[in-house]
C-alpha positions in Angstrom: 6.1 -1.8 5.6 8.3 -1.8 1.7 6.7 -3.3 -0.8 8.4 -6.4 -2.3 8.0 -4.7 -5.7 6.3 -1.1 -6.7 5.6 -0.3 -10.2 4.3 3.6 -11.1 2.6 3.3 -13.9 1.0 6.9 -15.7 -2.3 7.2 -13.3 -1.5 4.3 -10.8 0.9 3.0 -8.9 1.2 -0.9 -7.6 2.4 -2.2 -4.7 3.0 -5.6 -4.1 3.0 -6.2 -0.2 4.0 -9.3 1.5 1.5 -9.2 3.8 -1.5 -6.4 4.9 -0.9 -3.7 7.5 -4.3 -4.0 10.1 -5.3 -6.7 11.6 -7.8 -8.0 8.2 -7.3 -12.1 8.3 -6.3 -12.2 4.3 -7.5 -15.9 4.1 -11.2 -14.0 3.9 -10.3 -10.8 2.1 -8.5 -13.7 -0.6 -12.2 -15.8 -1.1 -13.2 -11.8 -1.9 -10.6 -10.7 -4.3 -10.8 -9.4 -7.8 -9.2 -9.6 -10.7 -7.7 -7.0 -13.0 -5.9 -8.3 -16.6 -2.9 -6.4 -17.6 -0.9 -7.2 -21.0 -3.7 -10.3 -20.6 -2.4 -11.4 -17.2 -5.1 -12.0 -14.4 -3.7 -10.6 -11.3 -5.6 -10.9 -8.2 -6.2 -7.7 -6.1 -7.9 -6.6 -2.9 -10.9 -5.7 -3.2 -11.8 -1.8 -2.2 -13.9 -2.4 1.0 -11.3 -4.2 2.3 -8.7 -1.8 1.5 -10.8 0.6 3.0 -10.9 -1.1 6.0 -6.5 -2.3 6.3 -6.1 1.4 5.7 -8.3 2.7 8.2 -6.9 0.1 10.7 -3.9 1.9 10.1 -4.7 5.6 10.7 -1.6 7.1 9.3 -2.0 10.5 7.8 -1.1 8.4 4.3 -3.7 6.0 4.6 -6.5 8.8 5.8 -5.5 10.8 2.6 -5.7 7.3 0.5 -8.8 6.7 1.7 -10.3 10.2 1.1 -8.8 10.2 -2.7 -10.1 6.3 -2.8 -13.7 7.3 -1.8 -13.5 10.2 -4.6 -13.3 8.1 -7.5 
């Protein structure tokens, strides 16, 4: 799946995805999202168990190493 927009930024990059890759129903993962403020904008963001859990859904070699580096930090 392309992300509708990707910014790389110096130690992250965003993704914005129209919708999640496994099977997570994102009216739930929504009533657990958090919020990160950049330049003072709120911006709503998964939060990293359920990350965790679209990725591993997933099982692409990507999404293994994701989770691995994820996990790490």
């Amino acid at each position: 799946m392309k992300s509708y927009f990707k910014f790389d930024l110096e130690k992250i990059t965003l993704d914005f995805l129209p919708k999640l890759k496994g099977n997570t129903d994102f009216s739930k993962i929504f009533l657990k999202r958090e919020t990160a403020t950049i330049a003072g904008v709120d911006i709503p963001i998964i939060g990293i168990d359920d990350l965790l859990e679209d990725k591993a859904e997933n099982f692409r070699p990507k999404d293994i190493a994701d989770i691995k580096h994820l996990k790490s930090i």
